[in-house]
C-alpha positions in Angstrom: 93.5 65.0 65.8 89.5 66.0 65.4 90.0 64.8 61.9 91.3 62.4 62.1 88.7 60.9 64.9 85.8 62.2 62.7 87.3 59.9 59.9 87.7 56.6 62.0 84.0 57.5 63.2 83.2 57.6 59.6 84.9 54.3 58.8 83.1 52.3 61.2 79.3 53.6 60.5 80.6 52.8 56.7 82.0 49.2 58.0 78.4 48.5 59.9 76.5 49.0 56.9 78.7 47.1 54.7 78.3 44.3 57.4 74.7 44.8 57.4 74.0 44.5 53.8 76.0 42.0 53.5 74.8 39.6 56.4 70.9 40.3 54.5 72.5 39.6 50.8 73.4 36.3 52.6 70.6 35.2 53.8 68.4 36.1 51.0 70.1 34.4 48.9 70.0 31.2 50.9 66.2 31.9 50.7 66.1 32.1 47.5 68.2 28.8 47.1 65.8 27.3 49.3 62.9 28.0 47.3 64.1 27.6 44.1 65.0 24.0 45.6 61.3 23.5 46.2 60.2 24.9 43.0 62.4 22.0 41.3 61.1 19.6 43.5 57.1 20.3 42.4 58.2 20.7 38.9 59.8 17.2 39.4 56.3 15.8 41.1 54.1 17.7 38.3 55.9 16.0 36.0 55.6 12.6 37.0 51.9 13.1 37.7 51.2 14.0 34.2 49.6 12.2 31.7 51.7 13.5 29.3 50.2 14.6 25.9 53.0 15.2 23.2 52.7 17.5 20.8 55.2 18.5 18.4 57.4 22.0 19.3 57.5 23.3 16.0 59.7 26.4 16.9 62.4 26.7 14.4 65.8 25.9 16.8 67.5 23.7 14.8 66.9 20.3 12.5 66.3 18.2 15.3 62.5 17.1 15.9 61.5 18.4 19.6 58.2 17.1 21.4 56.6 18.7 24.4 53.7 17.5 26.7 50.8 20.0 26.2 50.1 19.7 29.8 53.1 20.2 32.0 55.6 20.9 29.0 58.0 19.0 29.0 60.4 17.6 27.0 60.5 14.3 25.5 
């Protein structure tokens, strides 16, 4: 009967941690949602802020011609 006590007692320190970790891997995620919602946002605002400068992205992709702004680099 001991044993079998010390095993439940085991099960629920195990189950607080899981619940524990878990609960934090939640809510760092959502923070990192959040601010990868703001880094999209200032990308979006440095973007339209540029005076864009296009230069031609002569990396070797593919035969399609690719420009990017020298500045903020983006795409055109």
């Amino acid at each position: 009967m001991e044993n079998l006590a010390q095993k439940m007692s085991e099960f629920k320190t195990k189950k607080e941690q899981y619940s524990y970790c878990h609960d934090l891997f939640c809510s760092k995620r959502q923070e990192l949602y959040l601010i990868e919602q703001i880094m999209i946002q200032t990308r979006q605002e440095m973007e339209e802020g540029c005076k864009h400068e296009w230069e031609k992205d002569w990396e070797n992709r593919d035969e399609r011609s690719r420009w990017k702004c020298k500045h903020c680099t983006k795409s055109r």
